[in-house]
C-alpha positions in Angstrom: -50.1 -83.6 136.3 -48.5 -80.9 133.3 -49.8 -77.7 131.9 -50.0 -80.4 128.8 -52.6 -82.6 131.0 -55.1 -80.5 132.5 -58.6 -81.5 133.7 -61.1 -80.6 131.2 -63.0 -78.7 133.6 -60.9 -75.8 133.4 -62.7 -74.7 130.8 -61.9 -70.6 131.7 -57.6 -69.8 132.1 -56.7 -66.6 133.9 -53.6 -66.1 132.9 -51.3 -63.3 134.4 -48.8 -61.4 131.7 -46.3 -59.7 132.8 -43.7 -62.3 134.2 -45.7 -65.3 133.0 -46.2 -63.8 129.3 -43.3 -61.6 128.7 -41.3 -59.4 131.0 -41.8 -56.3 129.1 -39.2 -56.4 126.3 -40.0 -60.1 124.6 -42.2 -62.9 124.7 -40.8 -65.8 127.3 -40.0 -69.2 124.8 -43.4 -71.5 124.7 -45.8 -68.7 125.7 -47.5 -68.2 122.4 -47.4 -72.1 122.0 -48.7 -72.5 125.6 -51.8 -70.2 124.9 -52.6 -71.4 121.6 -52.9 -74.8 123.0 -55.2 -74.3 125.4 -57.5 -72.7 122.7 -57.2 -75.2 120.3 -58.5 -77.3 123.5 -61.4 -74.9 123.6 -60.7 -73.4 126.5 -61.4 -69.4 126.8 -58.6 -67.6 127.8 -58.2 -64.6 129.8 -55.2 -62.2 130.1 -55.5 -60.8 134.0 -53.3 -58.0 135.2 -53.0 -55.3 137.6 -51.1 -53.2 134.6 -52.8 -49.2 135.5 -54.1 -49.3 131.7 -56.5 -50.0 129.8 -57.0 -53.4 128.2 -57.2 -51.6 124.7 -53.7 -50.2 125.8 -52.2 -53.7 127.1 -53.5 -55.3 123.5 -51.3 -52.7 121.3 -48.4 -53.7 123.9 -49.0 -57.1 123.3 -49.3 -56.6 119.5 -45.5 -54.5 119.7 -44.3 -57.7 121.6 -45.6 -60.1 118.7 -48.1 -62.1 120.2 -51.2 -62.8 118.2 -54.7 -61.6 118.8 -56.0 -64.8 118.5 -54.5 -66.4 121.3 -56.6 -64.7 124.4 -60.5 -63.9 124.2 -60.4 -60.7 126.8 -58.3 -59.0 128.6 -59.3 -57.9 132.0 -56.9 -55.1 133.7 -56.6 -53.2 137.4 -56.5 -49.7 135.4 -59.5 -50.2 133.9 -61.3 -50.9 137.2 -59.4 -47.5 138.4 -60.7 -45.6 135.7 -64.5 -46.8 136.3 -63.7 -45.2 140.1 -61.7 -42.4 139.0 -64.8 -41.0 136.4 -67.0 -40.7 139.9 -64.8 -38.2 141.3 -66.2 -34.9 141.8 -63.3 -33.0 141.2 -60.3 -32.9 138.7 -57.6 -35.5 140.5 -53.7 -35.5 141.0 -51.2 -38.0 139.1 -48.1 -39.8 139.6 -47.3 -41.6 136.6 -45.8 -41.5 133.1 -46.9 -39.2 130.5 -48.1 -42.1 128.6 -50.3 -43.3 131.6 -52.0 -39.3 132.3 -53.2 -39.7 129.0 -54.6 -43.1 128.7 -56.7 -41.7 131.7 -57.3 -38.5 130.0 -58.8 -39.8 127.0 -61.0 -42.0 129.3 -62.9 -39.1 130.1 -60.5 -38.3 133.8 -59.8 -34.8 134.8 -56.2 -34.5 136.2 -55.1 -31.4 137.5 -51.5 -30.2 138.2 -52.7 -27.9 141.1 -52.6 -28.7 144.5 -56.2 -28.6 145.3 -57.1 -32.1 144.6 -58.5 -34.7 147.3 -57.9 -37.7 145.2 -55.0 -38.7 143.5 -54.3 -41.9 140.7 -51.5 -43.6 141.1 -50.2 -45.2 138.0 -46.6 -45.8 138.8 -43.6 -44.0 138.9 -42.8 -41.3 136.2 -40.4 -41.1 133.3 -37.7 -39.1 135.9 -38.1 -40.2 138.9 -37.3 -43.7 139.0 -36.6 -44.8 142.3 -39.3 -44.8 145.1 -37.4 -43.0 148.0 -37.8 -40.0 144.8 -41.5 -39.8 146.2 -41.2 -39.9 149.8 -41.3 -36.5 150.5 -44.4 -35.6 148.2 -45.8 -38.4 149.8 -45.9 -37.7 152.5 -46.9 -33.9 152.5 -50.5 -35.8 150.7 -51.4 -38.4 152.8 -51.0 -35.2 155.6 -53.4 -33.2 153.6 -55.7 -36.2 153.5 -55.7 -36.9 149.9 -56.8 -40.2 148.8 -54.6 -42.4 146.5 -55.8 -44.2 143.9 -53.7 -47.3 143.2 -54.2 -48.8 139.6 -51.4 -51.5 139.9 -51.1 -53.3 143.1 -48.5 -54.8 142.0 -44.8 -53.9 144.2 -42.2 -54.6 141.1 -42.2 -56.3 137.9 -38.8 -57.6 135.7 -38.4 -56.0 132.9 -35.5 -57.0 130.5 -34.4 -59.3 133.4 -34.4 -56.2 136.0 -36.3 -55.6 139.2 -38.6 -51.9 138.3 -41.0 -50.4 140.9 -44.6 -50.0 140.7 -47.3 -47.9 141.8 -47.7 -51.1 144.6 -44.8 -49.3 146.2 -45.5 -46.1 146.1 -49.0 -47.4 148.2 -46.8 -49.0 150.6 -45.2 -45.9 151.8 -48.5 -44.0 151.6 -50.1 -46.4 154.1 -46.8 -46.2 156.1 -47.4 -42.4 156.2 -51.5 -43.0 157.5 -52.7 -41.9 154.0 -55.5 -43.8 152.6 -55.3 -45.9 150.0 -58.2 -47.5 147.5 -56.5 -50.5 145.5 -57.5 -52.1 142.0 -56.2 -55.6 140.8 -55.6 -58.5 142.0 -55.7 -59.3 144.6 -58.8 -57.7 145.0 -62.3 -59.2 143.5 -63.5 -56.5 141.1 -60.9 -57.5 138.5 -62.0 -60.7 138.9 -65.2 -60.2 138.7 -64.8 -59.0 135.3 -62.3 -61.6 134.3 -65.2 -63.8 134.8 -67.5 -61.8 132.9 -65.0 -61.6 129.7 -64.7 -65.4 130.6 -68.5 -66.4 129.9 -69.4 -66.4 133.4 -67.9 -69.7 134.6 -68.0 -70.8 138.3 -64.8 -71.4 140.4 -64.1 -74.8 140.0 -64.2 -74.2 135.8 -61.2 -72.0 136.4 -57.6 -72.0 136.6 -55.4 -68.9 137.1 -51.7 -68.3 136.6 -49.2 -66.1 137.7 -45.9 -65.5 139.4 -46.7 -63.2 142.0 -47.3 -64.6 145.8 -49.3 -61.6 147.1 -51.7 -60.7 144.3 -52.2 -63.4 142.0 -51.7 -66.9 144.1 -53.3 -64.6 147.3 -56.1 -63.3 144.8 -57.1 -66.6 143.7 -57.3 -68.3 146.4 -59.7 -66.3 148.1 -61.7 -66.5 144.9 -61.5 -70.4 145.1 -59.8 -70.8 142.0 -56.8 -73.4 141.4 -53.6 -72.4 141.0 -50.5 -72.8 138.7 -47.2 -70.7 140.6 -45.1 -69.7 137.9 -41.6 -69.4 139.7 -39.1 -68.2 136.9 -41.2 -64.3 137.0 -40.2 -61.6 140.0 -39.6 -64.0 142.8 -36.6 -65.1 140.5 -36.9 -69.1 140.8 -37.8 -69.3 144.1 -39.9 -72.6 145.4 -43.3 -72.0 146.7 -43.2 -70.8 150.5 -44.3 -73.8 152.4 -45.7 -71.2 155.2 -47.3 -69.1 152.8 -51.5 -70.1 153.1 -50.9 -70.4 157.1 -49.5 -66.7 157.3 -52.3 -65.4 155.0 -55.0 -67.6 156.3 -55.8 -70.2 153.7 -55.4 -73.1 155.7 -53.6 -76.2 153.8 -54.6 -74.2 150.7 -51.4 -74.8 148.0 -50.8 -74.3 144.3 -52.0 -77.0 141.9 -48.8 -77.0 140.0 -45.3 -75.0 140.7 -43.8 -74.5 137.1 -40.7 -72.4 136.0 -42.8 -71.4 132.8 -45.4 -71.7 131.1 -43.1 -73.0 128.1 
């Protein structure tokens, strides 16, 4: 089997962006043609990513990049699960992310304050200065001592853009765990992102989906818990790599493995 033979039963693709799509500056070769394929087939197509925007934000990012509206049919993202969290709160929150990210969430209706007072704080990703994560260790860990709670809108640890490894908010959790702060993830791996990606999908049941992506620990580990089949995309962040063969034993899927390892989706 080829991504240009699949069952017909995959009526719904999940389809991860960043690394599978583009890699932040361009569009990979075959992409556009990949997705417009599967359309033409009649399948529905959903963009799923742990990006700490919303999906209103990754279309215009998309749109800069050159791929065409008409190729996807939702786009389901971790930030917007964040931001449905973050509007609970009952006090204004603290931020560590770019200036473009604060007010994304600001015009979502979240109060961010730049006092110290706050008991929650989103976590979009590291900030415009500050661009290497042992830059945050210090604040860090003075807030997971006062008890704050971290938000995390990307799960994701790195992504390549232009070809180069670049931290994410993922990280930054990491070292907040490692400190004993708590930490409430969004995205994938987790199910409320998927949850909606079914929804913007028309509701399909497992077996009618197929998701794709290139990263081990949130999209392959994401759906397989959901019970979804699998294309591993091995030419995003783990750099050509083959599938581990010990991967579902060490993370408790059994035999579980992809139904396709592919450099691209080109």
């Amino acid at each position: 089997m080829t991504l240009d033979d699949l069952p017909h039963q995959y009526r719904v693709i999940l389809c991860d962006i960043w690394g599978c799509v583009h890699d932040g500056v361009r569009i990979y070769p075959g992409a556009a043609e990949r997705l417009r394929q599967w359309k033409d087939q009649g399948r529905k197509v959903v963009l799923i990513t742990n990006a700490p925007r919303t999906a209103e934000a990754v279309a215009l990012q998309l749109d800069q990049l050159g791929l065409d509206r008409d190729l996807w049919d939702g786009i389901a993202t971790g930030g917007d699960a964040g931001i449905e969290a973050l509007r609970q709160c009952s006090k204004p929150v603290g931020f560590i992310g770019t200036a473009m990210d604060k007010a994304i969430l600001e015009d979502k209706g979240i109060r961010i304050t730049d006092n110290n007072s706050f008991a929650d704080l989103a976590c979009a990703g590291l900030d415009e200065y500050r661009r290497d994560v042992s830059d945050y260790i210090a604040e860090l860990e003075r807030l997971a001592g006062r008890g704050v709670v971290m938000h995390c809108l990307n799960p994701d640890r790195v992504v390549i853009r232009g070809g180069r490894l670049e931290p994410c908010a993922g990280a930054l959790a990491d070292i907040y765990e490692g400190f004993g702060g708590l930490v409430e993830w969004y995205g994938k791996p987790f199910p409320a992102i998927y949850k909606h990606a079914l929804h913007l999908g028309g509701g399909p049941t497992p077996d009618e989906v197929l998701a794709i992506g290139d990263g081990l620990q949130t999209d392959l580990l994401g759906a397989a818990r959901m019970g979804f089949a699998f294309v591993f995309i091995t030419g995003g962040i783990h750099g050509g790599e083959p599938f581990p063969k010990q991967f579902a034993a060490e993370n408790g899927l059994g035999d579980w493995r992809p139904m396709l390892v592919v450099s691209s989706l080109g």
